[in-house]
N, C-alpha and C positions, 0 to 999 in steps of 0.2 A: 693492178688494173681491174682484175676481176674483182676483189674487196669491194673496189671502190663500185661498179656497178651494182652489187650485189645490195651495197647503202644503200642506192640510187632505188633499186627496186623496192627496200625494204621501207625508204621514208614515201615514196609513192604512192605504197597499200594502207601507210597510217594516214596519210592525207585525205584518200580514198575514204576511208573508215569512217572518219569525223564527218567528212562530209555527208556519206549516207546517214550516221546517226541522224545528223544536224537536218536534214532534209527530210527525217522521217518524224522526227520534233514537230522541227513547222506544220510539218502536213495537219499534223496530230491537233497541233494548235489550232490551225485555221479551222478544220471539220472541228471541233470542240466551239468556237466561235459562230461557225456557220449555223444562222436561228431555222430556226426549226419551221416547219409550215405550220401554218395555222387553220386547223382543220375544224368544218363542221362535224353536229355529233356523228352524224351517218358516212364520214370520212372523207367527202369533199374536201378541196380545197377552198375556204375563205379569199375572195376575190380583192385586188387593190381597190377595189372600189371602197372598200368599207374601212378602208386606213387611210384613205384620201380624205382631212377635214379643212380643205381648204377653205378662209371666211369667204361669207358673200360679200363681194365689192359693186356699191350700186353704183360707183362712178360706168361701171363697164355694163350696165342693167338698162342704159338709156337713160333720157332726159328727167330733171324729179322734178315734180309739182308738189309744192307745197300747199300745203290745204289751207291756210291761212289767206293765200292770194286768192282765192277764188268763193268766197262769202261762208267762210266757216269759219266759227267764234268758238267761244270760252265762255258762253255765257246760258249754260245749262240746257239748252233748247235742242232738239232731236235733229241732226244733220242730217240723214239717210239719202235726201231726193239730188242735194249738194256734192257729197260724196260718192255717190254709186255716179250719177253725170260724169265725176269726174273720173271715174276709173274706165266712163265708156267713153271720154272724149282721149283718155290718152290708148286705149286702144286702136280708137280712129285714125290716131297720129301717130300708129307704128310703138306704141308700148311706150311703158317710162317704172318712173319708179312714183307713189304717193307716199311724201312726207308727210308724216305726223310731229311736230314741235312741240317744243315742252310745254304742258298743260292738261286741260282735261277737257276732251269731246266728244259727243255725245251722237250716238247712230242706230239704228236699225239693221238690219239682215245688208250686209254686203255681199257683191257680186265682181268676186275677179276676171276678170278676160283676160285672153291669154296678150305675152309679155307685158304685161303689167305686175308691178311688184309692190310689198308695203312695205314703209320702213319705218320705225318710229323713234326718235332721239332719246337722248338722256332725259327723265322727267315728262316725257310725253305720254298719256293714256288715251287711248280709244273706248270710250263706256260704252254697253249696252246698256241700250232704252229698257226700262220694265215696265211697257206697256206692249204686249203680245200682239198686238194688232201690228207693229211694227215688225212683224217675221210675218212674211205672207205665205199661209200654208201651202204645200206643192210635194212632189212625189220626191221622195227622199230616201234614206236607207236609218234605221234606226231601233233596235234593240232585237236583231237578227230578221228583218224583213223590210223587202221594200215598199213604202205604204206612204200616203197621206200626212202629213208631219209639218213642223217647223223646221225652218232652217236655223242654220248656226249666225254667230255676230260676223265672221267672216267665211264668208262660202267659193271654195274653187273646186270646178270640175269640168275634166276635159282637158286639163293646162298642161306644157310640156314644158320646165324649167323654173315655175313658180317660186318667187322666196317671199318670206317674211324674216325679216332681223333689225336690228338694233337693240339697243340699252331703255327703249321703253317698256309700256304694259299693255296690255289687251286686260279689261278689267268687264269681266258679263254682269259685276250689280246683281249680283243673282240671292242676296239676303231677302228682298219681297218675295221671291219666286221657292225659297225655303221655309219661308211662314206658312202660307200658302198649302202647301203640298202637306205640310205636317197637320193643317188646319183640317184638311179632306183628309187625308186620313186617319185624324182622330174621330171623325164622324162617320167614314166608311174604309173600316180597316185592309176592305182587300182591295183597291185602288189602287190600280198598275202607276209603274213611272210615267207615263204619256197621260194617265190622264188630268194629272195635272199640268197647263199646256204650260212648257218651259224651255225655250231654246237653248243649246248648244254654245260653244264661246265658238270654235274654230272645226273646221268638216271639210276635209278634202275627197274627194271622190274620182273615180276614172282618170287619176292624173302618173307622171311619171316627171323624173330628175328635180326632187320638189326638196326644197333646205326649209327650215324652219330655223334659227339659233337665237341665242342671247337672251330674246325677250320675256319677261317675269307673261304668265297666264294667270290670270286672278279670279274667283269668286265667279264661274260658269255657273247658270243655273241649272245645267244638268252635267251631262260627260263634258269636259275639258274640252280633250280635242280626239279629233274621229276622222280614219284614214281608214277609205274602203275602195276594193279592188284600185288600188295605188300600187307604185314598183317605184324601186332605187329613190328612198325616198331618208333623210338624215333629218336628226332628230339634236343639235347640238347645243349643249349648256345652256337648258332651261331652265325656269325656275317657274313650279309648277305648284299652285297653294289653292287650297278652300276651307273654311272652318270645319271644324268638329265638335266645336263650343265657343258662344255657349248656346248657340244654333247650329243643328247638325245641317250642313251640306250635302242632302242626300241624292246618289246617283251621281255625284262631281269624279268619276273617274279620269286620272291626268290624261290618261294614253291607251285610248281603244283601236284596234290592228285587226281589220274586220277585211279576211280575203284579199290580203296583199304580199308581196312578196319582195325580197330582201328592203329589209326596213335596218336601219341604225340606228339606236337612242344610244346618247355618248353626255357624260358629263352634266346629266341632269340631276336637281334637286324636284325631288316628288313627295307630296304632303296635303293628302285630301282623303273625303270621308267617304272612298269604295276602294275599289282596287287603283293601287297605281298602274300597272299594267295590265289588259286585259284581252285577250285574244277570241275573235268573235270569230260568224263566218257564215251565221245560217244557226235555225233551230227549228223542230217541227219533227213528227216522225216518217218524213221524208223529204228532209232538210239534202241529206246524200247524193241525191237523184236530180241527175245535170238537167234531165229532160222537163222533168216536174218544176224544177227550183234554180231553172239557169242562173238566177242571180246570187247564188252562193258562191261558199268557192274555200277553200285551204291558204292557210297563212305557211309561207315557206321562208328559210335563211331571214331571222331576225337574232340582232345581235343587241343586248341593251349592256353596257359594260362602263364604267367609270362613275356610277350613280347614286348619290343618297338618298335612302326613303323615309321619309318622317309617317306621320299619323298613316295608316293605310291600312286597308281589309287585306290587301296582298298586297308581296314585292312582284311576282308575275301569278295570275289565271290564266289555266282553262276554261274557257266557258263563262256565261250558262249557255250563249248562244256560238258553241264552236263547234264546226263537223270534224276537223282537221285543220293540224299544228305540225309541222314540220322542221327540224332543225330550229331550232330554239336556244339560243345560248343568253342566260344572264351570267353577268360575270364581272369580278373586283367591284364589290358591292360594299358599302355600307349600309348596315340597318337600323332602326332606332324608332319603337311604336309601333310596326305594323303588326298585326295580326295572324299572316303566316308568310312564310317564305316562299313555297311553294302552295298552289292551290290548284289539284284536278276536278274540276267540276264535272262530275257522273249524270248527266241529264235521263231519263230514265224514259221520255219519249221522244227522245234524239239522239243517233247514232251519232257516236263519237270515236276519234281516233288521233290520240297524243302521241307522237312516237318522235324518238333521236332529241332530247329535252338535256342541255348541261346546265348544272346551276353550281358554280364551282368560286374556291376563293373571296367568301363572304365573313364579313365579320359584325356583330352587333347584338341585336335582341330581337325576338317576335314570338307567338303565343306557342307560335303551331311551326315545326322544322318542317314540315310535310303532312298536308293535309287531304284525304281524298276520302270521298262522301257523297252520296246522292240528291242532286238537286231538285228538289219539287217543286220550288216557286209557280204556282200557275203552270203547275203538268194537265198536256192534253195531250190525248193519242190519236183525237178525233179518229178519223174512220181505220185505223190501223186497228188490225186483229192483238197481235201479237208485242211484244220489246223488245222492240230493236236492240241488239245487244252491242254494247261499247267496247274498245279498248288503248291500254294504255302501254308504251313499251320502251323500253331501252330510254331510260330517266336515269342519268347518273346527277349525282351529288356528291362534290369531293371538295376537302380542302374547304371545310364549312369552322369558323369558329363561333356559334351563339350558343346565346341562353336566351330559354323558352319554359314555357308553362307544361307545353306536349312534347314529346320528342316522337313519336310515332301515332299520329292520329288519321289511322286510315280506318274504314269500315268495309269490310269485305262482304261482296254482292256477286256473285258468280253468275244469280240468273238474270245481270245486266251488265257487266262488266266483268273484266278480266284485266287483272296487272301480270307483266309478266317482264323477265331480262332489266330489273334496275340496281345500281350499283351506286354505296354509300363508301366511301375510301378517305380516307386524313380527315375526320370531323371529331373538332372537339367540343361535347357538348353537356352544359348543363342546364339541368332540366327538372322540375316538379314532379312529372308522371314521365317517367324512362319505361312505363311499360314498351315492351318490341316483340311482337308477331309473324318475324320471317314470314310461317307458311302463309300469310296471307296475298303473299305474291310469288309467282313461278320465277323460279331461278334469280331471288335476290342474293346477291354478291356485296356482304361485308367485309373491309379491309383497312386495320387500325382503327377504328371507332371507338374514340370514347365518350362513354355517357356516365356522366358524375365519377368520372375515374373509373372505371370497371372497362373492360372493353370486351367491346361484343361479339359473339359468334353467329354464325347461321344458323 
């Protein structure tokens, strides 16, 4: 009898046994499964909001008005007075959505009111007019200052919940408004972008919960599209173009981010002749100063991540009109033609301040892996004594696979700028000029870097 308990006890502890191993397994497994947070660069947590890409369904948007029922043709002539009526009559009536059908029509400066939405079909284009007189000038926000200007082909501001989608085009016709500009400035070389007068394709302003998706953006005669002091605003599977031959589109940037905050571009195709992204906010040498310049302001938590860049001056800028850039993440990028990957623009009569920047898991080709340089264009200090000094901080780059012309193309300016705390980790790169200048930045941190096979040190 004792034996036999003694069994009892002894198969007990082996059952026991397995079981803890078996339970210390799973555990193991499930924490080994359990994902990880997704953290901005300065160590927040990334919000559901920015994993949330639910479509816009305008069944649930309100009522839609097709623009065909209400005296708008196909037959090249400028809709503007048709169209904007109608955006104010379904406002009148509680919002809706304005259908655009397949074809091509032709408008002026539009004005969205709020719950009013666009939508536009498969094969449907909305043209801008290229006669200027059809953008009625008024106080607008445009190349880091509030001033005097044209408005864009589609103008919202003010709107809570704004979309634009479908499988059409927004096309701004902006080839006369490129002859143009290259025409004046062949005959007066320092001739700012505004003065040749050239609207905008798309410009949202003061708005929040605003979608944009699907729809190709075509041939803007200046910046694509322009989102200033915006919030929670999504950016999905666009398709974003303007020549570069064998007429430059000059100033056609796809995606300017001027003092707004958590932005998401996801799944876009980007392919025009300035930067595809550009982060603005204010310029001047007291751009900084809330009191002087309330209408500036810092770009915070912007994520652009599933995205191809074709032709392009940049995958993302700084600057030339940016105070401040916050939590910046590009990221699972392809490249192909642009220019540089990264670009800090050093404004040299504008305080400037880039800081918490990830550019991570890219793969492709551009001139320049990292470029940073002092921007003169049209520097004025006006009544400021002194230069304001800039900086730039904790920019990592990791997990990069290009080839480029430069692989280190910074220019070190201490009596205006300062880099400091950026870290280059898993990049493998080839490159023409592999020259590298650690000391030209405080405390850069390299780890596994390769460049043309050699891998680099501090």
């Amino acid at each position: 009898m004792k034996f036999q308990i003694d069994g009892v006890k002894l198969q007990f502890n082996k059952i026991t046994l397995l079981l803890s191993i078996s339970f210390v397994l799973q555990s193991a497994t499930v924490s080994a499964k359990k994902p990880t947070k997704d953290l901005f660069p300065d160590g927040t947590e990334v919000s559901a909001w920015f994993r949330d890409t639910t479509h816009v369904d305008i069944l649930h948007l309100g009522r839609q008005y097709r623009i065909t029922d209400y005296g708008v043709m196909m037959d090249g002539n400028i809709y503007t007075q048709q169209l904007q009526g109608l955006i104010d009559r379904m406002a009148a009536d509680g919002g809706g959505v304005m259908v655009i059908p397949s074809g091509t029509f032709m408008s002026g400066a539009l004005f969205f009111r709020q719950g009013t939405h666009l939508y536009l079909e498969k094969g449907a284009v909305l043209k801008g007019s290229t006669d200027i007189s059809d953008f009625p000038v008024m106080t607008t926000r445009i190349e880091g200052e509030t001033c005097k200007y044209f408005p864009a082909l589609v103008n919202a501001d003010g709107l809570d919940g704004f979309t634009i989608s479908g499988e059409g085009t927004i096309d701004g016709n902006g080839l006369p408004y490129w002859k143009a500009f290259w025409l004046r400035r062949s005959w007066n070389p320092q001739c700012t972008n505004k003065d040749e007068q050239r609207p905008r394709l798309v410009y949202i302003s003061n708005c929040k919960n605003v979608q944009i998706e699907n729809v190709s953006l075509q041939n803007s005669p200046f910046w694509t599209t322009h989102y200033y002091k915006s919030e929670n605003v999504k950016l999905l599977n666009l398709h974003i173009t303007s020549l570069y031959k064998p007429v430059r589109a000059p100033s056609t940037d796809a995606i300017d981010i001027d003092a707004c905050k958590n932005m998401l571009v996801k799944g876009c195709y980007m392919s025009v002749d300035d930067d595809a992204v550009a982060l603005k906010g204010g310029k001047g040498p007291w751009a900084d100063d809330p009191k002087k310049m309330p209408e500036n302001g810092g770009n915070e938590n912007i994520i652009i991540e599933d995205c191809t860049f074709g032709y392009c001056a940049s995958c993302v800028t700084c600057g030339s009109e940016s105070i401040y850039d916050h939590n910046i993440v590009l990221r699972r990028i392809k490249v192909d033609e642009a220019t540089n990957l990264l670009w800090l623009k050093m404004r040299p009569d504008t305080p400037q301040h880039y800081e918490y920047i990830t550019v991570e898991d890219i793969t492709g080709n551009a001139k320049n892996f990292l470029l940073v340089r002092p921007w003169t264009q049209f520097y004025d200090l006006k009544d400021r004594k002194d230069t304001p000094m800039s900086y730039s901080n904790n920019i990592t780059m990791r997990r990069i696979n290009l080839d480029c012309s430069t692989f280190f193309n910074v220019t070190p300016r201490e009596d205006q700028y300062h880099l400091r705390d950026f870290l280059f980790e898993d990049c493998t790169i080839q490159a023409g000029n592999a020259d590298f200048h650690p000391e030209y930045i405080e405390h850069l941190i390299v780890k596994n870097v390769k460049v043309n096979g050699t891998l680099l040190n501090n």
